[in-house]
N, CA and C atoms of all chains as a GROMACS GRO file, in nm:
protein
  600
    1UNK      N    1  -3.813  -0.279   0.018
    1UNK     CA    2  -3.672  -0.298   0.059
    1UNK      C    3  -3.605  -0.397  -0.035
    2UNK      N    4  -3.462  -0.372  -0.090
    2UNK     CA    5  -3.409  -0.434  -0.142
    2UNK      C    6  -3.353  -0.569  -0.145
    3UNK      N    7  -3.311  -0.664  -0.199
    3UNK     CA    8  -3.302  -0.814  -0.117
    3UNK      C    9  -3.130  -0.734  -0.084
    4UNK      N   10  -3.075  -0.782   0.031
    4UNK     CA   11  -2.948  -0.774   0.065
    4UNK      C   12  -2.846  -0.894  -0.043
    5UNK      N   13  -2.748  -0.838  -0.049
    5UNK     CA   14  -2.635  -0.963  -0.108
    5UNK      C   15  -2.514  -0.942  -0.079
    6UNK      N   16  -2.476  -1.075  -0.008
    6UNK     CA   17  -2.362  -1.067   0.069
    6UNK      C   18  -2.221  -1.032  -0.054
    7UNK      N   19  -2.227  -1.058  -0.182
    7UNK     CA   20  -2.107  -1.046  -0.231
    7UNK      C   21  -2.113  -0.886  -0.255
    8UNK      N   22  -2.236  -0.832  -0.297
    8UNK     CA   23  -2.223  -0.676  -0.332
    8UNK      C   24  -2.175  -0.610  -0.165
    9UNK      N   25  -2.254  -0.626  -0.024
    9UNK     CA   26  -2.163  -0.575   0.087
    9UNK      C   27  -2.016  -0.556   0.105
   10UNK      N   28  -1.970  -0.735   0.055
   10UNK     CA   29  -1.849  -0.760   0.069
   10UNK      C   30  -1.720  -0.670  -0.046
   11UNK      N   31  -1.792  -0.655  -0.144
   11UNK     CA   32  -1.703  -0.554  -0.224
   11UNK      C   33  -1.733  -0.404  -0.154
   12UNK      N   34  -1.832  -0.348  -0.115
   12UNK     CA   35  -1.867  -0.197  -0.099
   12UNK      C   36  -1.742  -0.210   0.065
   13UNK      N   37  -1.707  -0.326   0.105
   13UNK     CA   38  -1.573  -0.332   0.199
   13UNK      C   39  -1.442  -0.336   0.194
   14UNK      N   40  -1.474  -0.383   0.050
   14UNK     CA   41  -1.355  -0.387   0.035
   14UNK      C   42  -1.283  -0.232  -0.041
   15UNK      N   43  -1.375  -0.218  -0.102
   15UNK     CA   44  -1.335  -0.050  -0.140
   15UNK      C   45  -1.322   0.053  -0.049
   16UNK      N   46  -1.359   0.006   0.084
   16UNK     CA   47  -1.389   0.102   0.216
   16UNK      C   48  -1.215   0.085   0.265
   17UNK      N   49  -1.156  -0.039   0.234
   17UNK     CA   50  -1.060  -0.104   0.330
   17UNK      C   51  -0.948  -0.029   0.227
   18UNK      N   52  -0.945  -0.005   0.087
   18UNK     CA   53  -0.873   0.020   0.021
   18UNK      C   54  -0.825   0.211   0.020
   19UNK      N   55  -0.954   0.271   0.075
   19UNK     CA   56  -0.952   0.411   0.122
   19UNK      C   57  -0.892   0.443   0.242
   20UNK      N   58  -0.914   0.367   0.333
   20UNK     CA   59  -0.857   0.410   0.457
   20UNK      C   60  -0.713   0.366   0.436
   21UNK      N   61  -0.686   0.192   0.426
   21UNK     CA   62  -0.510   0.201   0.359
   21UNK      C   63  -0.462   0.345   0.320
   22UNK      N   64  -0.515   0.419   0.180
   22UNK     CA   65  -0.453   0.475   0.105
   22UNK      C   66  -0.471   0.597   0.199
   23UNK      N   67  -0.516   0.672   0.310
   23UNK     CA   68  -0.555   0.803   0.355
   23UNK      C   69  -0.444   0.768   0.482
   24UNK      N   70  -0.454   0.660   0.533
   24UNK     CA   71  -0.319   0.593   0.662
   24UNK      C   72  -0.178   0.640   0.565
   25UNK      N   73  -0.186   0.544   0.474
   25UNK     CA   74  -0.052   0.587   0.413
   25UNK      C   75   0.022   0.746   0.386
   26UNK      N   76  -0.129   0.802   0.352
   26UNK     CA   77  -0.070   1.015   0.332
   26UNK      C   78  -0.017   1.045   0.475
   27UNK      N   79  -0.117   0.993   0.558
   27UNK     CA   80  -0.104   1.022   0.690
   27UNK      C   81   0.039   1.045   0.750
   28UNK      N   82   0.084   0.918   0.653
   28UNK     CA   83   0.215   0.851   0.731
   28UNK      C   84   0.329   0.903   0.635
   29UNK      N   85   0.305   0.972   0.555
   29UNK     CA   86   0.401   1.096   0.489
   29UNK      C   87   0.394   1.188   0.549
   30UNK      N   88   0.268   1.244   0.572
   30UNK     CA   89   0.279   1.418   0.664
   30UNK      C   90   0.381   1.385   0.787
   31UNK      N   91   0.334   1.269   0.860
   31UNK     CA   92   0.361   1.253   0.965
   31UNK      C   93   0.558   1.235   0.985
   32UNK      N   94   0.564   1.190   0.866
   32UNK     CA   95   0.720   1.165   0.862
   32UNK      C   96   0.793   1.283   0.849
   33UNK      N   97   0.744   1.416   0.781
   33UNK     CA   98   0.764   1.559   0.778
   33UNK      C   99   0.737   1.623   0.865
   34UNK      N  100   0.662   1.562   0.957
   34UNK     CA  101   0.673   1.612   1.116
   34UNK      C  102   0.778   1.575   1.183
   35UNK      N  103   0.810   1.444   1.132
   35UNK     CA  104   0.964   1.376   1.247
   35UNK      C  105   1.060   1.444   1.201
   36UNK      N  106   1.058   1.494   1.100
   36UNK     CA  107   1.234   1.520   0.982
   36UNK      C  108   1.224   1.682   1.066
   37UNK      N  109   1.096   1.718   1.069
   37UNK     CA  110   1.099   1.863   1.146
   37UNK      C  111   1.152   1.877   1.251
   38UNK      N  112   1.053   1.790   1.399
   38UNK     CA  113   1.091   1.781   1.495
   38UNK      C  114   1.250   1.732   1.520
   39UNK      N  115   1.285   1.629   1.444
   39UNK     CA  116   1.481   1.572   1.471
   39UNK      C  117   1.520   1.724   1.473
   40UNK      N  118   1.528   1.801   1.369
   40UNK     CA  119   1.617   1.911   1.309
   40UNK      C  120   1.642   1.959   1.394
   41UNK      N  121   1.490   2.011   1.520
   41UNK     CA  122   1.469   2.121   1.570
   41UNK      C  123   1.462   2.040   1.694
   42UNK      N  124   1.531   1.974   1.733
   42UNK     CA  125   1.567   1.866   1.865
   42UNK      C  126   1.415   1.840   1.944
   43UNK      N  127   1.292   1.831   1.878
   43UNK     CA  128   1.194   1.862   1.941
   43UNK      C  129   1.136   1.708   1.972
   44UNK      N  130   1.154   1.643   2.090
   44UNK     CA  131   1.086   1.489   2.126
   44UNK      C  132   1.010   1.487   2.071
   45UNK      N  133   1.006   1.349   2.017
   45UNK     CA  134   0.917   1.251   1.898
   45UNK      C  135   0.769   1.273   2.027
   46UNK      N  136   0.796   1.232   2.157
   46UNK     CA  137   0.636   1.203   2.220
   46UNK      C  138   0.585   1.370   2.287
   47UNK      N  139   0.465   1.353   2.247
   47UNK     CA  140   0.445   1.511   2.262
   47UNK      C  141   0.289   1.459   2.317
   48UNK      N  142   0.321   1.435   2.430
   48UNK     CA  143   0.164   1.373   2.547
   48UNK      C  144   0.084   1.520   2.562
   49UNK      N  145   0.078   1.671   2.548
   49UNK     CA  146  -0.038   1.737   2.508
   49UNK      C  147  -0.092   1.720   2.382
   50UNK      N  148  -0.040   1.708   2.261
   50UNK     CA  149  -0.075   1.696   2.162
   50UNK      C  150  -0.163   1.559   2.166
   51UNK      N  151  -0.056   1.440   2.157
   51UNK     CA  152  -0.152   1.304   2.182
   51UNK      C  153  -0.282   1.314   2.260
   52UNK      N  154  -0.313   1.408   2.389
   52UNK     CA  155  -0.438   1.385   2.475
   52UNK      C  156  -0.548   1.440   2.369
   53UNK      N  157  -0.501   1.563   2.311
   53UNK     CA  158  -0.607   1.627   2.257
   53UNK      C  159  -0.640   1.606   2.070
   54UNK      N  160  -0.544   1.503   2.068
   54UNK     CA  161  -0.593   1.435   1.947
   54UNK      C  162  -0.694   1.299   2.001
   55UNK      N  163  -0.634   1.208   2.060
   55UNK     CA  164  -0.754   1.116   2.162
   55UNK      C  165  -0.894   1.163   2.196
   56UNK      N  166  -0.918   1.265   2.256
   56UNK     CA  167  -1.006   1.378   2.271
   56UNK      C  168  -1.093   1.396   2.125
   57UNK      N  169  -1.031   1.434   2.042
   57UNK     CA  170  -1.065   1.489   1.897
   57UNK      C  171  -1.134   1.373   1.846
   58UNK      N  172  -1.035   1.242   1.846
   58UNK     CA  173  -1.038   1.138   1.766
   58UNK      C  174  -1.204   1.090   1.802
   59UNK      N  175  -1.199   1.075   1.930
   59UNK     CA  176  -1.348   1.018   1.988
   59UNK      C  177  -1.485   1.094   1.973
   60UNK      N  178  -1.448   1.249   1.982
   60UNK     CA  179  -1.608   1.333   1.936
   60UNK      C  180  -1.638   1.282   1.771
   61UNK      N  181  -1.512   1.273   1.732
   61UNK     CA  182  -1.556   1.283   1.560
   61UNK      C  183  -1.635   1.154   1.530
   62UNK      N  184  -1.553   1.061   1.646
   62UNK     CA  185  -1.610   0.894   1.613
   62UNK      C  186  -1.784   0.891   1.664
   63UNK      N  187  -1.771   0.956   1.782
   63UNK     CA  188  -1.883   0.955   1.805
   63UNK      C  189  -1.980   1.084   1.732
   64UNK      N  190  -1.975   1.165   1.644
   64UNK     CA  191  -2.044   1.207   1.574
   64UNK      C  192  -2.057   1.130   1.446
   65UNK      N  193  -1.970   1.036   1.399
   65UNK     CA  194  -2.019   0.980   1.281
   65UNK      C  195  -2.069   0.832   1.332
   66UNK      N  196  -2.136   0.811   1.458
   66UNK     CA  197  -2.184   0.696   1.436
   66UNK      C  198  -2.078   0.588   1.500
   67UNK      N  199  -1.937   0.585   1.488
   67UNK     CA  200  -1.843   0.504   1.489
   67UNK      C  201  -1.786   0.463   1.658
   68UNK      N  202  -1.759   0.370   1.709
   68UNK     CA  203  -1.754   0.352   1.870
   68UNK      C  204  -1.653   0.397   1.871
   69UNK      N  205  -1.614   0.520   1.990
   69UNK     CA  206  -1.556   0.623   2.025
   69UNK      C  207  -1.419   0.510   2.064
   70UNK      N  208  -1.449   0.398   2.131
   70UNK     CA  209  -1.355   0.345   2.200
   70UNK      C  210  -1.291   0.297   2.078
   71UNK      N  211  -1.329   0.252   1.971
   71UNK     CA  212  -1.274   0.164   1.882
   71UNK      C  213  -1.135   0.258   1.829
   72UNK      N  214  -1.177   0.380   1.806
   72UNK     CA  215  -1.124   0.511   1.714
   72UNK      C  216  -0.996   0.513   1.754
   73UNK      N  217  -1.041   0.530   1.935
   73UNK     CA  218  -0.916   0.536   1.998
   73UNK      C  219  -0.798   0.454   2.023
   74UNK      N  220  -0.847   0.303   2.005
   74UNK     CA  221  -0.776   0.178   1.989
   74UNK      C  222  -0.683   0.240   1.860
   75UNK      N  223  -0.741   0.261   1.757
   75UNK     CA  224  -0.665   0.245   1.624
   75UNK      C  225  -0.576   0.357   1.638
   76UNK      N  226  -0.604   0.457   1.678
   76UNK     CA  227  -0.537   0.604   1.690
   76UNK      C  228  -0.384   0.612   1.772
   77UNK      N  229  -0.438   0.483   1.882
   77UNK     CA  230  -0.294   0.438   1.942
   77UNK      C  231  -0.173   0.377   1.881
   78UNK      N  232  -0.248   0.255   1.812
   78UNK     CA  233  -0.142   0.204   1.701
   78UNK      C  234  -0.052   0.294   1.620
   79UNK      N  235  -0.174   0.403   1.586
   79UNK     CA  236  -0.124   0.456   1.442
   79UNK      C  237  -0.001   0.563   1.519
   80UNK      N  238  -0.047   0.608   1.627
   80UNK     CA  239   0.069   0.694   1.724
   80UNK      C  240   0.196   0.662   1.753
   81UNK      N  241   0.119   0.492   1.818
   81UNK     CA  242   0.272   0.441   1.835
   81UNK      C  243   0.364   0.409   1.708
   82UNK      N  244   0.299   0.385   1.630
   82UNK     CA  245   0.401   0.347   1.481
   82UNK      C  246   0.497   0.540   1.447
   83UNK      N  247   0.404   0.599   1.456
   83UNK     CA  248   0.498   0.692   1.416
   83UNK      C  249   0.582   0.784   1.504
   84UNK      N  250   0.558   0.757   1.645
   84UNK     CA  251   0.694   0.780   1.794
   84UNK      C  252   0.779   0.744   1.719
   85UNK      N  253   0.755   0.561   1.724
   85UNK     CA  254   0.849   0.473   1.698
   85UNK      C  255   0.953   0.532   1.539
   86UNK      N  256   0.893   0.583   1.456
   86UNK     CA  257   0.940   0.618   1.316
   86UNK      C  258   1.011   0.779   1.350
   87UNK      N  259   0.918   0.843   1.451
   87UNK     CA  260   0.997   0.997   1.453
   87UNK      C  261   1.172   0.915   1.550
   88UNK      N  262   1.154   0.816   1.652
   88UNK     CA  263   1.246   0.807   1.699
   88UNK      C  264   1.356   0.751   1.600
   89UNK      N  265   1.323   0.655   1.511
   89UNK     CA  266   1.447   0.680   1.429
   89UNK      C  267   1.490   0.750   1.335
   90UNK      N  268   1.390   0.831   1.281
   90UNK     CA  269   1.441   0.946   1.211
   90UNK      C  270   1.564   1.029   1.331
   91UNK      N  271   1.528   1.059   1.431
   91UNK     CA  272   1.607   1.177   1.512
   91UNK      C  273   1.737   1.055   1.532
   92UNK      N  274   1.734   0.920   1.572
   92UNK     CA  275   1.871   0.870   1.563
   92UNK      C  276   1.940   0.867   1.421
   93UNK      N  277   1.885   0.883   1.365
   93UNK     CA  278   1.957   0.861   1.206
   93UNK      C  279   1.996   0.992   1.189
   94UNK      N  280   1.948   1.069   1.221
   94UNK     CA  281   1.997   1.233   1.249
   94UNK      C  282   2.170   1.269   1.340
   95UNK      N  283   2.148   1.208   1.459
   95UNK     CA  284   2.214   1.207   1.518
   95UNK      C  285   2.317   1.084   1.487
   96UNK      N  286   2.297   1.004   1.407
   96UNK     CA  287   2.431   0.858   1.389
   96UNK      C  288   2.415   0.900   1.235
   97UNK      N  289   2.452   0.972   1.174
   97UNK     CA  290   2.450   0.966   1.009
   97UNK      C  291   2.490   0.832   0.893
   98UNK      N  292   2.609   0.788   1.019
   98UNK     CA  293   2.674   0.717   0.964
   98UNK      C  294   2.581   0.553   1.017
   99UNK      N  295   2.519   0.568   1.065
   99UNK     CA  296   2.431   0.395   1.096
   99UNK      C  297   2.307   0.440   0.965
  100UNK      N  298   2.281   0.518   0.924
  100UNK     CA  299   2.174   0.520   0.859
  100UNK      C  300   2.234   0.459   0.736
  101UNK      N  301   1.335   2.415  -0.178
  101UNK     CA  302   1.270   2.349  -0.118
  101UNK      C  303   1.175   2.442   0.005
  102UNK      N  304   1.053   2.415   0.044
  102UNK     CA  305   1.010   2.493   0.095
  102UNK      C  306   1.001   2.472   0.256
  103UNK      N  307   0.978   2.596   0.292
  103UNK     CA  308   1.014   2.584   0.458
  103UNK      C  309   0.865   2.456   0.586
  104UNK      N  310   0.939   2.356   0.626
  104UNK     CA  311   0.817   2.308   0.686
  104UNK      C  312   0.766   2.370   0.771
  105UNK      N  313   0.617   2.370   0.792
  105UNK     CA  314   0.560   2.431   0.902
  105UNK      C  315   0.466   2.373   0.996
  106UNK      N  316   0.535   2.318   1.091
  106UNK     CA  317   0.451   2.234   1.188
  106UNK      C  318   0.267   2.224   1.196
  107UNK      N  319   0.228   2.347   1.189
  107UNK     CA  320   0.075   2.388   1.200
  107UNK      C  321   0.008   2.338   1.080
  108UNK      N  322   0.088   2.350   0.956
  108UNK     CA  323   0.020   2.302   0.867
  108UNK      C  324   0.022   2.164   0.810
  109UNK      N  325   0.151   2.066   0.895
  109UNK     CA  326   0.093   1.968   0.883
  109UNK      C  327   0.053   1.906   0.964
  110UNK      N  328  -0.027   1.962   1.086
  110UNK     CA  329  -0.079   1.896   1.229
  110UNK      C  330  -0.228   1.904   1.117
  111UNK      N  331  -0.259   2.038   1.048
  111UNK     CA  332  -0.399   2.050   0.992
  111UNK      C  333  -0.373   1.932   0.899
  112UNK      N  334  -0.290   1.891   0.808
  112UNK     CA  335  -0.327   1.823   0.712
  112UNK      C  336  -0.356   1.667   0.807
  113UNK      N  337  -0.305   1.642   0.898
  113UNK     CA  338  -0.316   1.540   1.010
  113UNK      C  339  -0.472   1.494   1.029
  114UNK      N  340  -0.493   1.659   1.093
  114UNK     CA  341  -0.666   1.675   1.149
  114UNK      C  342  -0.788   1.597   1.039
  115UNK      N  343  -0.744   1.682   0.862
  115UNK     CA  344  -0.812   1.638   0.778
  115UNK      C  345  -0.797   1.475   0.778
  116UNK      N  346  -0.705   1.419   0.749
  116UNK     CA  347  -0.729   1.298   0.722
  116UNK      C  348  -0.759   1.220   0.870
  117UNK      N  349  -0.753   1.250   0.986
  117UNK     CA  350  -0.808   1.195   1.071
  117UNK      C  351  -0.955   1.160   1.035
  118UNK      N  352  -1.018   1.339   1.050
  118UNK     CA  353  -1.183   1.291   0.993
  118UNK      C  354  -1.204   1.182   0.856
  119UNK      N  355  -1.129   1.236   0.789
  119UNK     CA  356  -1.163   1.118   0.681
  119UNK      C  357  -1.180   0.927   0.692
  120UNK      N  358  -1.064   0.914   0.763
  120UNK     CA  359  -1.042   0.769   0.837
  120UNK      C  360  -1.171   0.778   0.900
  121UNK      N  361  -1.210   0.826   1.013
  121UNK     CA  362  -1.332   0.801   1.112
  121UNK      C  363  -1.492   0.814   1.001
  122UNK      N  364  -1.444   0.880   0.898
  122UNK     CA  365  -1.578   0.868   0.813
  122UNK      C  366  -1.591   0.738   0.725
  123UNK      N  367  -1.425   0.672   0.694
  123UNK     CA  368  -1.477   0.569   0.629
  123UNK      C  369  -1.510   0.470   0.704
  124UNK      N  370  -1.442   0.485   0.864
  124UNK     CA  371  -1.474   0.325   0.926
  124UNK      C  372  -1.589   0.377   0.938
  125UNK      N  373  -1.627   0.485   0.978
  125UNK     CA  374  -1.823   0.501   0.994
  125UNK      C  375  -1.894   0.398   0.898
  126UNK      N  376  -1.883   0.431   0.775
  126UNK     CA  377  -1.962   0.403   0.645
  126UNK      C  378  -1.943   0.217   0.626
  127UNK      N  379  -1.821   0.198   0.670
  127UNK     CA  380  -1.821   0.029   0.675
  127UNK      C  381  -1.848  -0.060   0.798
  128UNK      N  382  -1.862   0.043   0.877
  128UNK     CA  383  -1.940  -0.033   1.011
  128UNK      C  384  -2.100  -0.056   0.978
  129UNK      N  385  -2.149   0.095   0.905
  129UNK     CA  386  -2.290   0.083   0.844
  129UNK      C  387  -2.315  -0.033   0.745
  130UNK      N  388  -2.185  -0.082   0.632
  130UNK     CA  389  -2.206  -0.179   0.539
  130UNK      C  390  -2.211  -0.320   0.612
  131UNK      N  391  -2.078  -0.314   0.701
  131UNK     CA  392  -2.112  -0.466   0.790
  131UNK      C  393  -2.223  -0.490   0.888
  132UNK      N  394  -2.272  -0.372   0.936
  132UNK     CA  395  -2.391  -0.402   1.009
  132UNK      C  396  -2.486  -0.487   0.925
  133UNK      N  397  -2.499  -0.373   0.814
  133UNK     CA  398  -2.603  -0.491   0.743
  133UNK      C  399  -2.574  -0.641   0.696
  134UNK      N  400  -2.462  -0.706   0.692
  134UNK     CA  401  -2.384  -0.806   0.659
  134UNK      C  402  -2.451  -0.868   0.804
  135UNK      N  403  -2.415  -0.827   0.916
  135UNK     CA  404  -2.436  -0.899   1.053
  135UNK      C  405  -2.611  -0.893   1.046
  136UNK      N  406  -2.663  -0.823   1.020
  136UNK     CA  407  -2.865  -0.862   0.975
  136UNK      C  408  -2.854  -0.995   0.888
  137UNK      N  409  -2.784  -1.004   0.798
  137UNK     CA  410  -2.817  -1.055   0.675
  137UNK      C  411  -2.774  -1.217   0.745
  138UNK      N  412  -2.618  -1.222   0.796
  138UNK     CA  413  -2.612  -1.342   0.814
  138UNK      C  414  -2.728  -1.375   0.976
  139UNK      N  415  -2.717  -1.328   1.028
  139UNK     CA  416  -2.807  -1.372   1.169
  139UNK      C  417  -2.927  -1.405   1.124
  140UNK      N  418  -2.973  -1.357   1.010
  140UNK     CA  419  -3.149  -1.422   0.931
  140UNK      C  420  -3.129  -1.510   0.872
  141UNK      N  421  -2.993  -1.549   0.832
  141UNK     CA  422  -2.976  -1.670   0.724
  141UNK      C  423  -2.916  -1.797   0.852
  142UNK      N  424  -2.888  -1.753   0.972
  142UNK     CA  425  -2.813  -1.850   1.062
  142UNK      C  426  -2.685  -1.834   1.012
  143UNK      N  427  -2.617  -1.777   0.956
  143UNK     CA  428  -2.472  -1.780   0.914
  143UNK      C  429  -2.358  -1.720   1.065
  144UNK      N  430  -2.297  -1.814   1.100
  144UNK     CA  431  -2.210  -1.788   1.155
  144UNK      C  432  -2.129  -1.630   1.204
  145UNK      N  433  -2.151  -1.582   1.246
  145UNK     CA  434  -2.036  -1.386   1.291
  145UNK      C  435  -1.924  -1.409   1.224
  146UNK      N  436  -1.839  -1.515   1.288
  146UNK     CA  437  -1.672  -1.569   1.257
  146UNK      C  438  -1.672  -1.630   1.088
  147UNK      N  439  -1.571  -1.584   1.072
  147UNK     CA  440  -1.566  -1.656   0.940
  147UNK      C  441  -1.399  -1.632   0.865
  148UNK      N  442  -1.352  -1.743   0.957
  148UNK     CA  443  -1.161  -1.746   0.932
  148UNK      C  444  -1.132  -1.708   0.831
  149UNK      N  445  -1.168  -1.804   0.700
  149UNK     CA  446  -1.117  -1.785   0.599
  149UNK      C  447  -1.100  -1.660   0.534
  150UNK      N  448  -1.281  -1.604   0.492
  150UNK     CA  449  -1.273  -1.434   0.422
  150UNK      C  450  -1.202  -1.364   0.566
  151UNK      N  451  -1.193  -1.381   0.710
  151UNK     CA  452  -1.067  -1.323   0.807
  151UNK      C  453  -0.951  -1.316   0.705
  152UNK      N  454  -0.890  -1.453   0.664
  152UNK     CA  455  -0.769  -1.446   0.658
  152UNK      C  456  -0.741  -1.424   0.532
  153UNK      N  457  -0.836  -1.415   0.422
  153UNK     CA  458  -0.824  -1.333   0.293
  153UNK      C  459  -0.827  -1.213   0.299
  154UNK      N  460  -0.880  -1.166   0.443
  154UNK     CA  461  -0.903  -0.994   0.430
  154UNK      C  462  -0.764  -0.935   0.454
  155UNK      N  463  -0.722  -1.053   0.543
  155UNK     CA  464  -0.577  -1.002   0.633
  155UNK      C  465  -0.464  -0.955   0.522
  156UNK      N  466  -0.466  -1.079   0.443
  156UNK     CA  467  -0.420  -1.125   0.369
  156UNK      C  468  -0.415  -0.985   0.262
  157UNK      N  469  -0.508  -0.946   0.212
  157UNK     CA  470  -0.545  -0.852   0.111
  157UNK      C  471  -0.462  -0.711   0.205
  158UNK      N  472  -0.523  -0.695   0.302
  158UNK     CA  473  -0.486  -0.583   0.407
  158UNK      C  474  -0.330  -0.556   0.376
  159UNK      N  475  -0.292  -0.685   0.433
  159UNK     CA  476  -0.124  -0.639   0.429
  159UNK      C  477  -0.079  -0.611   0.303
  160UNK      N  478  -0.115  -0.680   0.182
  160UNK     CA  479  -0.066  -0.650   0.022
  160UNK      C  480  -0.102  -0.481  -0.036
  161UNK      N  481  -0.234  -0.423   0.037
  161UNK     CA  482  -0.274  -0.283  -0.046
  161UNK      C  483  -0.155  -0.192   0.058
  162UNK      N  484  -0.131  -0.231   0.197
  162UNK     CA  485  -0.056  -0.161   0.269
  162UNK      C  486   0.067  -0.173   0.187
  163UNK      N  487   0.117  -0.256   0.133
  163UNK     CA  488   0.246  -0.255   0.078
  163UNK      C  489   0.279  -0.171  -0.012
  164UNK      N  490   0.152  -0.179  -0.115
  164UNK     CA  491   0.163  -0.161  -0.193
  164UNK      C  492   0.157   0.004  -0.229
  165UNK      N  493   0.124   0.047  -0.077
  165UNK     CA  494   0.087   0.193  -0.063
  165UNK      C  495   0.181   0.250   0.050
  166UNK      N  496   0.295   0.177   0.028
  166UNK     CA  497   0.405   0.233   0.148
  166UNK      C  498   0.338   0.228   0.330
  167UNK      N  499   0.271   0.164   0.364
  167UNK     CA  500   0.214   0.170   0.504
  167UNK      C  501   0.255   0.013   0.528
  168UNK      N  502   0.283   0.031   0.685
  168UNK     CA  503   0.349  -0.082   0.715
  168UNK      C  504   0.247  -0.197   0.740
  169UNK      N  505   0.268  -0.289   0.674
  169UNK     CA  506   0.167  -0.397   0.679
  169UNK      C  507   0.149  -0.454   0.808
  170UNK      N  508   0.201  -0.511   0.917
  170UNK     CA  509   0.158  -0.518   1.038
  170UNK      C  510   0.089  -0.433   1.112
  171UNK      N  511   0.079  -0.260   1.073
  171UNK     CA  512  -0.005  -0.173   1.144
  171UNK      C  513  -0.104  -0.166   1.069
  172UNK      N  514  -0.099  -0.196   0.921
  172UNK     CA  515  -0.262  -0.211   0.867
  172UNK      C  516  -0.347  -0.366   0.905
  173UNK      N  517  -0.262  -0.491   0.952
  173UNK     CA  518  -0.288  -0.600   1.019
  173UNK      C  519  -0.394  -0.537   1.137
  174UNK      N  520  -0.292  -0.495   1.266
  174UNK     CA  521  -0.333  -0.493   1.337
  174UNK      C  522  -0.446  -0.387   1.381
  175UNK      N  523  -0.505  -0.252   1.302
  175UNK     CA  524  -0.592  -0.194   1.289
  175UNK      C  525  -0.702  -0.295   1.238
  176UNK      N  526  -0.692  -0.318   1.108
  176UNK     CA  527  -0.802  -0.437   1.063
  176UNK      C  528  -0.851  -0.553   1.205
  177UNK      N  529  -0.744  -0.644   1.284
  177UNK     CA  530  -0.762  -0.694   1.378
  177UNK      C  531  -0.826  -0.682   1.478
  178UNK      N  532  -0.854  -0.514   1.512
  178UNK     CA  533  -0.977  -0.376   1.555
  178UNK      C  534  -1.070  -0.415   1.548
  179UNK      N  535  -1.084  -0.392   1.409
  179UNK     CA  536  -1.210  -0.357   1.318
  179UNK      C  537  -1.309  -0.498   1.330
  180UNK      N  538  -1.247  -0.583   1.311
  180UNK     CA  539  -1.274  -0.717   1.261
  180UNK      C  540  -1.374  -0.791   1.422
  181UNK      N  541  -1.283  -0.769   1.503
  181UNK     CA  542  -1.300  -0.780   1.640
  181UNK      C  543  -1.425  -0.734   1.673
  182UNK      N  544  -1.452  -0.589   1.687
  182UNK     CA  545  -1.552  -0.472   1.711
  182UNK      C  546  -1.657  -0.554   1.608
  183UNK      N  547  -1.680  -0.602   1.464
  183UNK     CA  548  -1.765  -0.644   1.382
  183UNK      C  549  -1.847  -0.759   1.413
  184UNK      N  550  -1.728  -0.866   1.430
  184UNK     CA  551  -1.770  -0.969   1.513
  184UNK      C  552  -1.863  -0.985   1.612
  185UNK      N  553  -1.800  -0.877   1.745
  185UNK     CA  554  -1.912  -0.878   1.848
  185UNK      C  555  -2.036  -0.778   1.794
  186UNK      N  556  -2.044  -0.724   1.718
  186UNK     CA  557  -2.223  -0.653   1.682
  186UNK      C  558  -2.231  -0.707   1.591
  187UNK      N  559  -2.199  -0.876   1.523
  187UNK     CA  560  -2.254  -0.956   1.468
  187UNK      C  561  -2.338  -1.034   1.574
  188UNK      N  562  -2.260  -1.062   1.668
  188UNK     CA  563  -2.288  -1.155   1.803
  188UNK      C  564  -2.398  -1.078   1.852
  189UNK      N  565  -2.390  -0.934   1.878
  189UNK     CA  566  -2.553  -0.910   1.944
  189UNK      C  567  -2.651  -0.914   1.799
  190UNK      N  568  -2.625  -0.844   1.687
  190UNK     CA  569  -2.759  -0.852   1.607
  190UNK      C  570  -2.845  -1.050   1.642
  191UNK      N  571  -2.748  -1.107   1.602
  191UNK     CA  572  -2.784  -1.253   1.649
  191UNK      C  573  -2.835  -1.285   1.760
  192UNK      N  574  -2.792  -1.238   1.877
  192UNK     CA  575  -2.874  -1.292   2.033
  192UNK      C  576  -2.979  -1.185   2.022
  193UNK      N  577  -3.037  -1.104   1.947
  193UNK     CA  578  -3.119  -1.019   1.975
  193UNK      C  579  -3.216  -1.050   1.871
  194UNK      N  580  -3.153  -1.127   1.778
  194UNK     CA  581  -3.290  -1.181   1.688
  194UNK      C  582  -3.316  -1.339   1.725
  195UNK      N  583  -3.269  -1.402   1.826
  195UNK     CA  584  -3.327  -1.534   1.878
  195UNK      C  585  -3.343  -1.478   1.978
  196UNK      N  586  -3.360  -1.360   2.068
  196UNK     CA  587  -3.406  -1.343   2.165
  196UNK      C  588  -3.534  -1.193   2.212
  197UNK      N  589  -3.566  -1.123   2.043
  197UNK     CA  590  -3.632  -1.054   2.051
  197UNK      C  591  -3.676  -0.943   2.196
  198UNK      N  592  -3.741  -1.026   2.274
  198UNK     CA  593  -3.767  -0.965   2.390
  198UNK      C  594  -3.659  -0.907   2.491
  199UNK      N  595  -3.511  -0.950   2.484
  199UNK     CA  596  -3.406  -0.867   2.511
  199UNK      C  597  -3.374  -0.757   2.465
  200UNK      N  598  -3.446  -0.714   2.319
  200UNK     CA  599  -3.353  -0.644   2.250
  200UNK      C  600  -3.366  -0.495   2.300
   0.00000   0.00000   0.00000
């Protein structure tokens, strides 16, 4: 077995931390082409079937890779609520042209 | 410009979901071993400072990648949390063996 070293861990984290940033961020483009969709097509930013069965999704996958199901779902909320919050002002900026 | 289509970016959604849950997989596996390494050396779980350099770092790659730095804060804040405490058991389970 290899000797462990805390500075080689600490980089193989930091390159971990720099992937997920950058895969959140695509995320959060698709996701904004979902709001520009939904405003157009008057379709509410909160869509609670969709959310259950992504929650649902989010946790088998966590718990097939090892990862605590509960944790997945913690983060999955954030990342939800940030983009309600972003579809809801896309659809007001839709609707107030002139506040945008 | 081409026509959006909801389905296909719920799939592009799906993909990078798994991807996220595969990298926190792979860095829960790197800090685990970090939480062996310090609990054999007596090193402390908590550790503010690389905390608040990580934070620190967190919010700058979010910026720097269009994602809002308080939701890459407060995901990391997750992560960090969840690490902490399975630093805390690898540790009570190697001064306490016969619990484990």
């Amino acid at each position: 077995m290899s000797e462990i070293n805390l500075g080689d861990l600490r980089q193989q984290i930091d390159v971990l931390d720099e992937k997920w940033i950058t895969i959140l961020a695509e995320r959060f483009r698709v996701t904004h082409e979902v709001g520009v969709y939904k405003a157009t097509q008057g379709i509410d930013p909160i869509d609670p079937q969709r959310e259950s069965a992504q929650m649902e999704k989010i946790a088998m996958l966590a718990e097939e890779n090892g990862l605590a199901p509960d944790l997945a779902k913690g983060i999955l909320r954030l990342i939800i609520d940030a983009v309600v919050s972003n579809h809801q002002e896309i659809a007001a900026s839709l609707s107030n042209p002139d506040n945008s």
